[in-house]
N, C-alpha and C positions, 0 to 999 in steps of 0.2 A: 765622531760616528756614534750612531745608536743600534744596538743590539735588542729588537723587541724579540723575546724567543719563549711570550709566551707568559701562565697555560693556556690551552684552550679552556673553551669555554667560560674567557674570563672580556668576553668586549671582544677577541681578538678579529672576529670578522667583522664587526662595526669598523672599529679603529683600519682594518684592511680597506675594505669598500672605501671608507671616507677619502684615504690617504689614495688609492688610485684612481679614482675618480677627480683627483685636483690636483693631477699631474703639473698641467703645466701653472697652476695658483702655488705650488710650492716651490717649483722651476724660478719662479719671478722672486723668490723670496729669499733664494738661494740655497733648497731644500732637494735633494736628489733623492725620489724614492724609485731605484730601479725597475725597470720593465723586463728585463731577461727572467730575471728569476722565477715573476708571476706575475699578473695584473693587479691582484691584488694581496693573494699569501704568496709569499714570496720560498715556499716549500722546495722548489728546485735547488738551490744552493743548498738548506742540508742535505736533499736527498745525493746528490753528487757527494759527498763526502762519505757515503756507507755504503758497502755491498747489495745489489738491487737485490739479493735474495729479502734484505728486509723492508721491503716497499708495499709489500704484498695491501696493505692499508692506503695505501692513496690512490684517492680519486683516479678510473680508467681516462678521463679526461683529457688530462695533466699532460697523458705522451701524446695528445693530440693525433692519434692512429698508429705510432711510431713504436717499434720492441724500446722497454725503457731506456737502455743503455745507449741506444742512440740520441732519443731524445736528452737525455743528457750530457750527451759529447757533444749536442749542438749547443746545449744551453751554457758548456762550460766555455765554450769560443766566444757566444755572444755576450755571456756579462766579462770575459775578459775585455772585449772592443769597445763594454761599454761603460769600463771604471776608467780606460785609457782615453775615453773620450768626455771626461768629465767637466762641465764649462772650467773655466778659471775662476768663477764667482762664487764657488760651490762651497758654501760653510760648512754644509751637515748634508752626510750621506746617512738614509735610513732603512733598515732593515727590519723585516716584518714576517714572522714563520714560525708557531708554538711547535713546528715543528722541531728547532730547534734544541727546544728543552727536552721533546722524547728521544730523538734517532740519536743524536749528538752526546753519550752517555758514559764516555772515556775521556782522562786527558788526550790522547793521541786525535781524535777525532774533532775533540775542540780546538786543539795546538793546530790540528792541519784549519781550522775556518781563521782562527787566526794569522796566519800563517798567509793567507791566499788571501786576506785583506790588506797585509800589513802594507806593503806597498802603496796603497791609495790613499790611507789615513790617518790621521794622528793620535788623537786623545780616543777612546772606545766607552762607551758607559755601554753597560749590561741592566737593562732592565724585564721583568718579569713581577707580573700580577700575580700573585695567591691568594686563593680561594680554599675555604675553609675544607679538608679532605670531605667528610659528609654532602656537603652542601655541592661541592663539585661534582661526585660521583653520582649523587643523584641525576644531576643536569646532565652527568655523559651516559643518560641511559639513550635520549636520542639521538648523541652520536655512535652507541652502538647497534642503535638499530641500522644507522645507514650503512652500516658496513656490514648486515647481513648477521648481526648478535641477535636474537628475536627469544630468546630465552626468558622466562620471567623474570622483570627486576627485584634484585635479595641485597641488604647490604653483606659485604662479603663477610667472613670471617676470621680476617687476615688483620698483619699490621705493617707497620714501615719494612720489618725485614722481606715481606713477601710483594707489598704492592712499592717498590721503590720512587715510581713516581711522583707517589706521597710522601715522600720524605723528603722535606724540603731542606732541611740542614746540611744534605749527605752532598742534593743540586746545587742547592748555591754555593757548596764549598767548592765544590770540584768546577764551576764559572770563576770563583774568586784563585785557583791556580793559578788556572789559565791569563787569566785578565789582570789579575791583580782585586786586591780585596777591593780598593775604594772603587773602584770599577763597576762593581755589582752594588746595583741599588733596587731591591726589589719593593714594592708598593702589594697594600694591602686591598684586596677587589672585595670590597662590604662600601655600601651606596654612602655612611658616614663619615667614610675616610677619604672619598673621594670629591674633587675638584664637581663641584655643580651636583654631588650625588649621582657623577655620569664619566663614563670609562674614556668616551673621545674626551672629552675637554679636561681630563687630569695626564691625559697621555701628553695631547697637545701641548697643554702648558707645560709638562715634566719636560718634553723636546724643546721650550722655547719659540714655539709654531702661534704666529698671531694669524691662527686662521679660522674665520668666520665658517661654522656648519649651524643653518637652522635648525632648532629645537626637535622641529617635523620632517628632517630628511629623511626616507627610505633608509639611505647608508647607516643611519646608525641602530637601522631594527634588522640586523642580521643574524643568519644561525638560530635563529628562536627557539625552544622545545616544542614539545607538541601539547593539546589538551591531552587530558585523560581517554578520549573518544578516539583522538587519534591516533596514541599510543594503540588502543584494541582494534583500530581498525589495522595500520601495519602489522600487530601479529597476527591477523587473520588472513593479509593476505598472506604473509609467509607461510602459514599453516595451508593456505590453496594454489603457493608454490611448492609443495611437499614438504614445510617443514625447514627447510634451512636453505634461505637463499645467495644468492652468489652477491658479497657483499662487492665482489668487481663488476658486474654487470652495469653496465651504464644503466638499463631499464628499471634494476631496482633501484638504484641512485635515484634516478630522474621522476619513479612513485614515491619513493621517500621527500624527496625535495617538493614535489607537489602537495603533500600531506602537510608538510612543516609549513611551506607556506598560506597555504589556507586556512590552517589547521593551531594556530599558532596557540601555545600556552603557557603554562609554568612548567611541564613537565612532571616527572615520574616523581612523589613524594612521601618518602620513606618513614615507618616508624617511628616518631621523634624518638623513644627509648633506645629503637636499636641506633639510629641516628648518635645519640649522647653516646652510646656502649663503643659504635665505629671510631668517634670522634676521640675516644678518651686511651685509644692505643697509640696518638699520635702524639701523646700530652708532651713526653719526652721533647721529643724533634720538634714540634713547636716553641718548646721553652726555649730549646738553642736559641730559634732564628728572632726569638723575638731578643734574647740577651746580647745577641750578635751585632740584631741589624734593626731592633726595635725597641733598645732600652727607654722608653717614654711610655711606653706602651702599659697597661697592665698587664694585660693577657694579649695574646699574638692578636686573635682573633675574638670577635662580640659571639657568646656561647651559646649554642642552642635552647630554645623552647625545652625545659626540665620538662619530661615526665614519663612514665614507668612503664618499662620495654614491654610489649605487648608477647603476648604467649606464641610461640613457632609454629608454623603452620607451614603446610605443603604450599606449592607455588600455586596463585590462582589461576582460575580457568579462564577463558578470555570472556568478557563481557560482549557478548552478542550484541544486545540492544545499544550500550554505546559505540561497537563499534559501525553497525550498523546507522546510525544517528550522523557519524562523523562520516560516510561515504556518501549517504545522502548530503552531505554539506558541502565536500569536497567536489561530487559530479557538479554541483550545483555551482557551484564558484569557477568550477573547469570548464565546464560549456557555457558558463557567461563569458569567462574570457580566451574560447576560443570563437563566440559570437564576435566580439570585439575585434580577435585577430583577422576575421574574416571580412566583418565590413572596413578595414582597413586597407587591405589590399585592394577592395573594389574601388576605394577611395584612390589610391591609388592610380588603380586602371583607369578610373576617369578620367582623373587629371593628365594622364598620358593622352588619353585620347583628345581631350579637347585643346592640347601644343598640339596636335595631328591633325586637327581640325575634321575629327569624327563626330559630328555635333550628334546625330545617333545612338551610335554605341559608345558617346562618355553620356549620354543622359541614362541606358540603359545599364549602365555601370554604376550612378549614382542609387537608380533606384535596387539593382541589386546587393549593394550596400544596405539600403535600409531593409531588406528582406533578411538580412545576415542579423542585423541591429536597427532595429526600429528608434532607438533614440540617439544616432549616428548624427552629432551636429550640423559635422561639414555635406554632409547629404542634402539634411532638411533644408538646410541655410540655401546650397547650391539651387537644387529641385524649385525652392520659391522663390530665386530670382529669374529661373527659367522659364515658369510659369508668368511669372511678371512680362515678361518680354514676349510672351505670346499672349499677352491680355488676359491673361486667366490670372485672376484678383483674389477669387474665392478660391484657389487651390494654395496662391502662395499664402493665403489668410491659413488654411487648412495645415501649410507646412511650418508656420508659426506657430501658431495654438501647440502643434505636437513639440516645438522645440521650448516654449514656454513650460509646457508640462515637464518635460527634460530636466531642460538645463534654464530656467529661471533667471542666472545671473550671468551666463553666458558673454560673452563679447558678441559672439554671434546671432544669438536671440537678441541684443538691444541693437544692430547695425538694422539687423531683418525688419524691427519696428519700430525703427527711427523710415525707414526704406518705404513703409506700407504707410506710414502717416504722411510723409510727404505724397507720394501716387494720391490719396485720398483728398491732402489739401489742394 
């Protein structure tokens, strides 16, 4: 069994998506990445092991409309039905929740996840990506936006005794109790250390997963930060939600989620000075885990861009014209694709209608399609063989020309004038 637990913001939603998404390509492989827990973070199993008072940070989603404690007494029945229903073929059960590494912050509470798997499993490797304290904390400025943090980004003034998180000596130690030391193998998330310079295919091969994901899949660009635009635009709407919004609101969830997705960047980039200044309260706990678990190593980690902390200044004001810049991008990308979401349903409706044999109103479905989305393939394509069939030549020429301008390489643009050459010949 594999223990991923994490941290965020280190690939973990990449490596999530990928890994539910190829349900049943790892099923065949004899890879079990459970479905109870989550689709694809697999958060419900540690949240079941702590008191819901400290949940107050996950996703309203999650309980799917349910008070949590319910949703979690369901969830604790279904992955019990569903370790006990494991094929016989099942090499490696995988588990996937940076969850993990926060809620889960006692022996008793990791002794109970152990404890509630032992039964299913045999051998356990504990793995966990670390990323450089600085360098992370940066990147979790936009997941503290999504939970309604809208404060100016500062790095803190703390160190391992106060941000424990970041102490990764104090984490791995207290996994390696529980588990056993060779158990805990944690890996280094910097692009040089990793398998292809890329977080799926060093996880993959660390699992032993001969599993094929395109270079260009979706799944592996998840969780993104925001630009700079779109960081000032989120705190401006929080400042036109009064100021401090309800980081459980599904509503600001789902505007932060549409910001990040359009909106995609590096994220919030701190002072290199102060950066080296944050970095260099960790020097200690760093040396452990690299003397522990990284003696090849020179240094834990590759050391920040050197140079000289810049003078203290008040929190800044919010940049109007970027964030203004970034909403204008954002409507813009949100009404293309709720144009899209539109002429698809009509698409849709067509196609019901003409199995109904509504030759009518599916024609007038196709063309209200293309009034939603003017360069809606399946429309133009549809509309000029309709036209063909009523002898009108020059309109399916009309719905070509439009789909050439389009979609150029189309399958549908070449069937359409392969279709118009023959009628011609």
């Amino acid at each position: 069994m594999i223990l991923h637990i994490g941290q965020s913001k280190t690939g973990t939603s990449s490596i999530q998506r990928v890994l539910g998404a190829r349900r049943e390509a790892l099923g065949k492989l004899g890879v079990c990445y459970p479905l109870s827990p989550g689709w694809a973070n697999h958060g419900l199993l540690p949240a079941s092991l702590v008191p819901v008072q400290r949940l107050g940070h996950f996703n309203p989603a999650v309980w799917e409309g349910m008070p949590p404690a319910a949703r979690l007494a369901r969830f604790r029945t279904d992955f019990a039905s569903e370790l006990h229903a494991l094929p016989a073929d099942t090499r490696l059960l995988l588990i996937s929740a940076e969850q993990m590494g926060g809620l889960l912050d006692t022996e008793e509470t990791i002794g109970a996840l152990r404890d509630l798997l032992a039964p299913h499993v045999g051998t356990v490797r504990v793995v966990m990506y670390l990323r450089r304290q600085d360098s992370h904390f940066a990147s979790g400025y936009t997941q503290a936006l999504r939970v309604g943090h809208v404060a100016p980004p500062v790095m803190p003034a703390a160190g391992p005794e106060t941000l424990r998180a970041y102490d990764y000596a104090a984490l791995l130690d207290l996994w390696a109790r529980v588990f056993g030391e060779a158990a805990v193998q944690p890996r280094i998330f910097e692009r040089e250390s990793l398998l292809n310079g890329d977080v799926v295919d060093d996880f993959l091969s660390f699992c032993g997963i001969p599993l094929e994901v395109p270079p260009d899949d979706p799944d592996r660009q998840s969780n993104l930060s925001l630009t700079p635009g779109g960081i000032e635009l989120v705190r401006a709407m929080a400042e036109a939600m009064g100021g401090k919004p309800d980081g459980a609101s599904v509503l600001w969830r789902r505007f932060v989620q549409q910001a990040n997705e359009h909106l995609p960047g590096q994220g919030w980039r701190p002072d290199p000075g102060q950066a080296a200044a944050f970095l260099a309260r960790f020097h200690a706990v760093n040396e452990a885990v690299r003397h522990r678990w990284f003696p090849d190593r020179p240094t834990l980690f590759a050391p920040p861009s050197a140079a000289p902390a810049a003078a203290p200044s008040g929190p800044p004001p919010i940049d109007r014209g970027a964030a203004l810049d970034a909403a204008c991008a954002l409507i813009l990308r949100e009404t293309t694709a709720a144009m899209m979401r539109e002429a698809a349903q009509h698409v849709q409706i067509a196609k019901l209608r003409e199995r109904l044999g509504e030759a009518e109103g599916a024609k007038a479905a196709w063309r209200a399609a293309l009034r939603a989305d003017p360069t809606q393939p399946q429309a133009q394509a549809r509309l000029a063989e309709l036209a063909l069939e009523a002898g009108d030549r020059a309109g399916a020429e009309g719905h070509l020309a439009a789909l050439r301008k389009a979609h150029p390489e189309h399958p549908l643009t070449q069937r359409l004038a392969k279709l118009l050459a023959k009628v011609a010949g």
